[in-house]
C-alpha positions in Angstrom: -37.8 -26.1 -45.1 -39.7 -27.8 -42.5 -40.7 -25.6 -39.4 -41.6 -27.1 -36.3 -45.1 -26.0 -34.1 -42.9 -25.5 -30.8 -40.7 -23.4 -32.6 -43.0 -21.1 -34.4 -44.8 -20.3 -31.2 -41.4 -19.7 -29.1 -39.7 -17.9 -31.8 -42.7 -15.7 -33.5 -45.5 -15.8 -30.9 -47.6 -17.1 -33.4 -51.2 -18.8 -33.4 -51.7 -21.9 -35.7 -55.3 -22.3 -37.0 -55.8 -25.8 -37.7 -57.1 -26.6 -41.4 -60.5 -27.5 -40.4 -60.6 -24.1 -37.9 -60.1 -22.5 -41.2 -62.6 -24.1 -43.6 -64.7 -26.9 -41.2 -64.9 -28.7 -44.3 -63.4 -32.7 -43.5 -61.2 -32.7 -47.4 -59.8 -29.3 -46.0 -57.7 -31.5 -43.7 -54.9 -31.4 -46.7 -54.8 -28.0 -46.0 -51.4 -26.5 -44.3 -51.9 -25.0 -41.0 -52.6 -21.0 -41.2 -50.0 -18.9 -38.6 -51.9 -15.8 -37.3 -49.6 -12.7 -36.2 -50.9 -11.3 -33.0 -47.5 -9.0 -32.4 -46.8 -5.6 -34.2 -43.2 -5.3 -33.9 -40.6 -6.8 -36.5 -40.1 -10.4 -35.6 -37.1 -12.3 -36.1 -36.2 -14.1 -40.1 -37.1 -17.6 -41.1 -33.7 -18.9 -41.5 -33.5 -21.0 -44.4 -32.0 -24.6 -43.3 -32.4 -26.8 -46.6 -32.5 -25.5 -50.1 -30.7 -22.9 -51.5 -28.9 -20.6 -48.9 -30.2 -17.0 -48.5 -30.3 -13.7 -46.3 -33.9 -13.6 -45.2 -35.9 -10.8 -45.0 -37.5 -8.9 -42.2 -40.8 -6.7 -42.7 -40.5 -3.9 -40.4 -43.7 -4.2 -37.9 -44.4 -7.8 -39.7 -43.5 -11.4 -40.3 -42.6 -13.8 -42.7 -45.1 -16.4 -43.4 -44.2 -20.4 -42.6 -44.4 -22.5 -45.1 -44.4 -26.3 -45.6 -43.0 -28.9 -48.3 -45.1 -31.2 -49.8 -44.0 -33.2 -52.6 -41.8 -30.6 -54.4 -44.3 -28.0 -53.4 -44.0 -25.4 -51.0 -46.9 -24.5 -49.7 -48.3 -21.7 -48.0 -51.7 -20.6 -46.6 -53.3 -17.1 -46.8 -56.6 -15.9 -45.0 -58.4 -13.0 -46.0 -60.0 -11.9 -42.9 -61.2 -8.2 -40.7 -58.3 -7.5 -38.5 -57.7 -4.7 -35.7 -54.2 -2.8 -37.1 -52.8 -0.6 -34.5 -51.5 2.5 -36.2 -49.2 4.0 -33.4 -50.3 3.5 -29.4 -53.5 5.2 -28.8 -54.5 4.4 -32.3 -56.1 1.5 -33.7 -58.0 0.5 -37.2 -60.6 -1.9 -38.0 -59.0 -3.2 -41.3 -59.3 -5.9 -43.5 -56.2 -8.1 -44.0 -54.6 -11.5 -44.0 -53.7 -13.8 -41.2 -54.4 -11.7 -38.3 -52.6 -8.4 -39.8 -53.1 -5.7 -42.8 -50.5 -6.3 -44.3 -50.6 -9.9 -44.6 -47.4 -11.1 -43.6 -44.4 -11.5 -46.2 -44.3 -14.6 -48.4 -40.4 -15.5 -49.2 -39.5 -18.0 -51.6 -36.6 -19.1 -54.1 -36.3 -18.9 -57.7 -37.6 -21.6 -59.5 -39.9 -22.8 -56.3 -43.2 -24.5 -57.2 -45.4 -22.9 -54.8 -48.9 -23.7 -53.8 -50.8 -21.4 -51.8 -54.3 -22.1 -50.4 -56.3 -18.8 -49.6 -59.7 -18.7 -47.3 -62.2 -16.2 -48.0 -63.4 -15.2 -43.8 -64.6 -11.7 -45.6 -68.0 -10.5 -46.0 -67.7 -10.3 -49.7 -65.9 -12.1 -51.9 -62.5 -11.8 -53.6 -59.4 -13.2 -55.0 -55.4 -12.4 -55.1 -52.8 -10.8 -57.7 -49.6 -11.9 -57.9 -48.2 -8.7 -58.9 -45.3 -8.5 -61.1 -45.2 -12.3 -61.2 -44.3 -14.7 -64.5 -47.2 -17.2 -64.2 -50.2 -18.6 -65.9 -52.5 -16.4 -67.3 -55.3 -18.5 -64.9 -52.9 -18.0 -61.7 -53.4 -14.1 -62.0 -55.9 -13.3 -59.7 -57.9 -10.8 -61.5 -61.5 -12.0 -60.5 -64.3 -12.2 -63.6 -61.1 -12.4 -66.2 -58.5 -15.0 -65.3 -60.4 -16.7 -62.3 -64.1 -17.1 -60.6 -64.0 -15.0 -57.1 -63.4 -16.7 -54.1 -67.0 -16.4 -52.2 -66.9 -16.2 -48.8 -66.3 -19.2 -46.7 -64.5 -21.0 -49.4 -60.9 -21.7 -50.0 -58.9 -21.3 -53.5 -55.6 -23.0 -54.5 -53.0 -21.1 -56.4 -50.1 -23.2 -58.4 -46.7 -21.4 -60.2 -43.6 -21.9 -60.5 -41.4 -18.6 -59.3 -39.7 -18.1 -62.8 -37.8 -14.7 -61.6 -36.1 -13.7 -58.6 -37.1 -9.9 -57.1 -39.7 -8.4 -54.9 -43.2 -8.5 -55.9 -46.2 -7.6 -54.1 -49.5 -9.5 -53.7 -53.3 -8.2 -53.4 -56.8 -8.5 -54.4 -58.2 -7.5 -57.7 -61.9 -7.6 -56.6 -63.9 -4.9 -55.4 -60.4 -3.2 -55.4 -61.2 0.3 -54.0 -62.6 -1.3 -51.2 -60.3 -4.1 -50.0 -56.7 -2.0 -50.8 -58.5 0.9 -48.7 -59.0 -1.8 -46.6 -55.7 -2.5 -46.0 -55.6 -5.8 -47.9 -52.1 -6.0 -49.1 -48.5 -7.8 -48.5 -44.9 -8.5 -49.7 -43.1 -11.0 -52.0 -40.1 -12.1 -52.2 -38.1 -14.1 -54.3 -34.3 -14.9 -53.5 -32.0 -15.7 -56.3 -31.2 -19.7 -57.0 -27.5 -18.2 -56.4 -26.9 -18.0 -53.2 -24.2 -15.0 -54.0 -26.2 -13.3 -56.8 -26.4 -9.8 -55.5 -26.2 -10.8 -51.8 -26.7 -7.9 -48.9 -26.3 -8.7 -45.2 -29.8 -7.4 -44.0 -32.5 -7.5 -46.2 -35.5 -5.1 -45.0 -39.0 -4.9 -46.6 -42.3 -2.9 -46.2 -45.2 -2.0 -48.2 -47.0 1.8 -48.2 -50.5 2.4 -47.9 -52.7 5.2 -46.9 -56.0 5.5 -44.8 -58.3 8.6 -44.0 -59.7 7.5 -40.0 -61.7 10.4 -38.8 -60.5 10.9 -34.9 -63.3 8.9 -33.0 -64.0 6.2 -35.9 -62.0 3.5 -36.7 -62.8 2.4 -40.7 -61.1 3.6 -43.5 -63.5 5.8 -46.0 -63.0 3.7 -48.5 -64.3 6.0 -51.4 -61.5 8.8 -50.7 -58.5 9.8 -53.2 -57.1 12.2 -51.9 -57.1 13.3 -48.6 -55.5 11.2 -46.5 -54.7 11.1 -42.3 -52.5 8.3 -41.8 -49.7 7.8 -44.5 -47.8 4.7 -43.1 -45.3 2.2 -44.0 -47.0 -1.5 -43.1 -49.9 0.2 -41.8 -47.9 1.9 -38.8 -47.2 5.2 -38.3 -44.5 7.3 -36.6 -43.6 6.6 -33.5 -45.0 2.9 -33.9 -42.8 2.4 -37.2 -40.1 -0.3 -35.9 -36.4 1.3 -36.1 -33.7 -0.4 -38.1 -31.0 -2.0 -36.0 -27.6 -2.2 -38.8 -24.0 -3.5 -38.1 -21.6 -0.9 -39.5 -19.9 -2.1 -42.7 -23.1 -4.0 -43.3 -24.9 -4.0 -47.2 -28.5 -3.7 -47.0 -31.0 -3.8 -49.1 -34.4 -1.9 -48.4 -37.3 -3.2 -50.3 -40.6 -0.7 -50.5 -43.8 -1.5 -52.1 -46.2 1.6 -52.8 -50.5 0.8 -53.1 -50.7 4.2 -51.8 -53.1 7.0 -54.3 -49.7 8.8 -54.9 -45.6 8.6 -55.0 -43.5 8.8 -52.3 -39.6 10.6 -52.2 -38.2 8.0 -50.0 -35.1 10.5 -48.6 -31.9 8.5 -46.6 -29.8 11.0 -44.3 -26.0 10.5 -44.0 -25.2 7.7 -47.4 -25.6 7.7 -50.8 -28.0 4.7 -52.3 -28.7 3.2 -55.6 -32.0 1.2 -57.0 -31.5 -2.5 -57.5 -34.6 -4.0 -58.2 -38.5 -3.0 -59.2 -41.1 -5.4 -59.5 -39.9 -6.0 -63.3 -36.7 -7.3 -62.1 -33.0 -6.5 -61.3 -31.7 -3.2 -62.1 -27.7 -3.8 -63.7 -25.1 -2.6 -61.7 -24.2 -0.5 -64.5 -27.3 1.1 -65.0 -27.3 2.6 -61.1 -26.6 5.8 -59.7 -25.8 7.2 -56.1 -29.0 8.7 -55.2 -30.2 9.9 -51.5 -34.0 10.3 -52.1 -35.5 7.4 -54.1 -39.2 8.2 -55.8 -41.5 5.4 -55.2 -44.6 5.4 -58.4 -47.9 4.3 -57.7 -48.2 0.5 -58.1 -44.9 0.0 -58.3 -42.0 -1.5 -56.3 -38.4 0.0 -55.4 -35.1 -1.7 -54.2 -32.6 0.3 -53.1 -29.1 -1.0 -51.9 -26.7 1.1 -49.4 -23.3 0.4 -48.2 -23.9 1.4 -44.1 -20.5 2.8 -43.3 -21.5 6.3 -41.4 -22.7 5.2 -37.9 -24.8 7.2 -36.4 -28.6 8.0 -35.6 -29.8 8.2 -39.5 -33.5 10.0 -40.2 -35.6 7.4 -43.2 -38.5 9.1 -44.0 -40.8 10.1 -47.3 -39.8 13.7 -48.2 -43.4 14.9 -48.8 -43.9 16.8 -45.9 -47.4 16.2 -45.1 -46.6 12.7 -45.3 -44.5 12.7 -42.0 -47.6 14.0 -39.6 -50.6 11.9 -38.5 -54.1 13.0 -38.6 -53.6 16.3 -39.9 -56.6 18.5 -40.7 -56.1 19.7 -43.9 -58.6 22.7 -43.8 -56.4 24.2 -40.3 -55.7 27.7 -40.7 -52.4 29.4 -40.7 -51.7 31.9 -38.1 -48.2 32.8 -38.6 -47.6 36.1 -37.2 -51.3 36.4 -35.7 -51.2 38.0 -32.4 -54.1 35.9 -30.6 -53.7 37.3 -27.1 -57.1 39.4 -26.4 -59.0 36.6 -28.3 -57.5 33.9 -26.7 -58.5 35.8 -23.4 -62.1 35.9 -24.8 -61.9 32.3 -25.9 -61.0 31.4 -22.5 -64.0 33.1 -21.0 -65.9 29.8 -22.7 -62.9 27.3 -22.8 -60.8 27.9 -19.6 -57.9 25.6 -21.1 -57.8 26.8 -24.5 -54.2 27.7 -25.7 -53.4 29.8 -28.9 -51.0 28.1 -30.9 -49.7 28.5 -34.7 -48.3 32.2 -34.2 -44.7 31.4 -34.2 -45.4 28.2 -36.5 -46.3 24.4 -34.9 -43.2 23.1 -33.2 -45.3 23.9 -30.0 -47.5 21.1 -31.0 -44.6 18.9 -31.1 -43.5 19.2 -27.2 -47.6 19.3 -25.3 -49.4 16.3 -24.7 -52.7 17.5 -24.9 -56.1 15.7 -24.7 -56.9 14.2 -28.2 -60.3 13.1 -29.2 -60.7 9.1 -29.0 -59.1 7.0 -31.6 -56.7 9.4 -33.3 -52.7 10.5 -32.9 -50.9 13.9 -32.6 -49.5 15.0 -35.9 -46.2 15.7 -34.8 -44.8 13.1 -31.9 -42.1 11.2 -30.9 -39.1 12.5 -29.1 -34.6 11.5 -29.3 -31.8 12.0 -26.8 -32.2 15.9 -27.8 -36.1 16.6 -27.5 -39.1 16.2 -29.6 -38.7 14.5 -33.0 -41.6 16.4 -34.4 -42.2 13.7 -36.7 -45.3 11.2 -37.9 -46.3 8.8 -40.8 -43.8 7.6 -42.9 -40.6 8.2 -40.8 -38.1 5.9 -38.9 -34.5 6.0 -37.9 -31.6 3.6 -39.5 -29.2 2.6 -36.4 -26.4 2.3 -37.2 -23.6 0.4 -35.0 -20.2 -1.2 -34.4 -20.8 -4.9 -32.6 -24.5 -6.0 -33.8 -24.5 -9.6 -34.4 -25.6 -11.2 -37.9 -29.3 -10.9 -38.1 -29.3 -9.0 -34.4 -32.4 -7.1 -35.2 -32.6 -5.6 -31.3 -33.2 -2.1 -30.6 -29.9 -0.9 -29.6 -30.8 2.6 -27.7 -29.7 5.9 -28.9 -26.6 6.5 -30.8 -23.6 8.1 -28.3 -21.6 10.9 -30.5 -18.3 11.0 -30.1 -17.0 14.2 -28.5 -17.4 17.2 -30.9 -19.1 16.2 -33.4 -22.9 17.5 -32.5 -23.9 20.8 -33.3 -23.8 23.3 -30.3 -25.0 26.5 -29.4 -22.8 29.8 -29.5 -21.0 31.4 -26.5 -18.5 33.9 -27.9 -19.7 37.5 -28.3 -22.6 37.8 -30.4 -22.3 40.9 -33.5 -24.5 42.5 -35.1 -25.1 40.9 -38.8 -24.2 43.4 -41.4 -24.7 43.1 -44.9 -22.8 44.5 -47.6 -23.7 47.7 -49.3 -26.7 47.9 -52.2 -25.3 48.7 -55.9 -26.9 51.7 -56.9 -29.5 50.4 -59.9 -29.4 52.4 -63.1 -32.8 54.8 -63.4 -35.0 52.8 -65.7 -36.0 54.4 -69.1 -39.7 55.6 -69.0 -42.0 53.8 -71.6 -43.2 56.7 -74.6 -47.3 56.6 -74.4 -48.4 56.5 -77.6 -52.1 57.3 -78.8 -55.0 54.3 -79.3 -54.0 52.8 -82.4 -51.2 54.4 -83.7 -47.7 52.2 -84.6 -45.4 52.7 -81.2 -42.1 51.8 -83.1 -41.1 49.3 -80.7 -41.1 45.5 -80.8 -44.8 43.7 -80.2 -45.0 41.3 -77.4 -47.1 38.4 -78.4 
């Protein structure tokens, strides 16, 4: 597939580095061209126009990476490089990634492709990519000290394979891991089937998980933590910032989800039943699925789903781990459910003239105010519909579903008009008293014989 300069940059508002802008080395000139993604909204597919025929991807908040042909190759080129990732608006992280963004954008390729892809070290340390999931040669495997010297910074490294399995596969670096995947160092990869109809959907959607503990007021990841984690995101964006997901009814989509998160992730669909079609070890028979509506994610690990989109509507998408749809939540808050905080709010207020008690009544409040945040740092509930706040953060999003859209129309199309009747509504008859129906009288219980220390109580012995 050839790609032209003028249309990248009208089409993708991407920046091409030339090869010796990359490496300023004069053999580098054999180099392909590296696009940089300045943009954090989905942008449009790569439509394949020689090869096999396929439905192209596209990465919610990301962007498929150009490639070119070269002798039977197809070639690609990866820079690992710092990168500013903004979260959600108001929020931004200094991150590590590739090509301008963490993730790195999607790689997309065919089954049974020869690719070659060149990757730049512009890191302060050095490091080197895993193909994860991949058939390849044991030397093509990324895992720095094992299978291949690191890549130092400053220098570029050629990868060479041939794609022997169609799926979705992820890449990253296995060197000085805990660092560089806190980092953000991460991305998508996708193999299409030779056969053009071999499992074919209409819209294909992909994103990867990760998960990031940002202090409000700093902007680096602590690299060193396990556990407790602030921004839970799907391609390093959060809710409200998560792109929404424009579908034609009667469409059949596919959703592909990568986790390098430090846990799994109950990936819940409202209003359709879905089934798992593929991991990262390959295609999941259509007789081995079953209709699901919350998908578990492992640690590691990739998860397909397919789903027939034939409810229209306004459809919630979201991990079902609570905590994992809020942003920069506290963890050590305090719970003041049924507190009555009025004479020491008034005293508070002697010191803080705007403070306002809030968590009696639970933390929808928190859902509705816009109040002052410290710098760098989101709300942990946000976002608001046609009806009010969305109280929602991290991983959440909404599938749109519509009558009309156009093949690979990926535009936002507003907020989904119900038809008359059929939204929930409040009550105006005459309101009664609940009653509940009468106790059954409970049979007296028989009272336990005492028995001395030590003597047999003629009764079975509990052990």
């Amino acid at each position: 597939m050839s790609i032209s300069r003028r249309n990248l940059l009208e089409a993708s508002g991407l920046v091409l580095l030339g090869a010796t802008a990359v490496s300023g080395r004069v053999q580098a000139q054999s180099i392909p061209e590296a696009p940089v993604m300045d943009k954090t909204t989905m942008q449009p597919p790569i439509v394949p126009t020689s090869g096999p025929d396929y439905q192209p991807v596209v990465t919610l908040n990301g962007w498929t990476l150009p490639w070119r042909m070269n002798g039977g190759w197809k070639e690609f080129h990866l820079v690992a490089e710092p990168v500013v990732r903004e979260f959600a608006p108001g929020m931004v992280g200094h991150l590590w990634g590739y090509n301008g963004q963490a993730p790195g954008p999607t790689i997309e390729a065919v089954e049974g492709d020869k690719v070659r892809i060149f990757v730049t070290n512009k890191l302060p340390e050095h490091t080197t990519v895993h193909w994860h999931g991949m058939i390849l040669p044991a030397g093509m495997d990324g895992v720095g000290g094992l299978s291949q010297p690191h890549i130092p910074p400053g220098k570029t490294f050629v990868y060479e394979y041939e794609l022997k399995k169609s799926g979705t596969f992820m890449y990253h670096p296995h060197a000085d891991e805990m660092v560089q995947m806190a980092m953000g160092m991460m991305g998508m990869f996708i193999v299409h089937p030779r056969d053009p109809a071999y499992r074919r959907v209409d819209r294909d959607f992909v994103f990867i998980m990760s998960a990031y503990d940002i202090d409000p007021g700093t902007y680096v990841p602590k690299v060193a933590e396990m556990t407790d984690f602030n921004m839970w995101t799907w391609n390093s964006r959060v809710f409200p910032g998560i792109d929404m997901m424009p579908i034609r009814l009667g469409d059949r989509i596919r959703v592909r989800i990568g986790n390098l998160t430090m846990t799994n992730h109950p990936i819940h669909v409202h209003g359709h039943d879905i089934r798992v079609s593929c991991t990262d070890g390959g295609w999941v028979p259509e007789s081995a699925q079953w209709p699901e509506t919350t998908i578990d994610v492992p640690v590691g690990a990739i998860r397909a789903f397919d789903m027939l989109a034939d409810n229209p509507g306004d459809w919630a998408f979201h991990c079902h781990k609570s905590h994992h749809t809020m942003n920069a939540m506290g963890h050590d808050v305090r719970t003041y459910i049924g507190v009555d905080k009025r004479e020491i709010a008034k005293k508070i207020r002697r010191l803080v003239p705007d403070y306002m008690p809030m968590g009696t009544a639970g933390m929808a409040d928190m859902g509705e105010m816009e109040m002052p945040l410290p710098a760098n740092t989101l709300p942990m509930m946000t976002g608001f519909g046609p009806f009010g706040p969305i109280e929602m953060g991290g991983m959440f999003t909404v599938m749109k579903i519509r009558e009309g859209l156009a093949a690979n129309d990926y535009k936002d199309p507003g907020w989904y008009q119900h038809p008359a009747g059929t939204v929930a509504y409040e009550w105006q008859g005459t309101a009664q008293t609940p009653s509940r129906a009468p106790q059954a009288p409970q049979a007296p219980q028989p009272v336990p014989r005492m028995t001395k220390p030590g003597a047999p109580s003629g009764g079975h012995r509990n052990h």
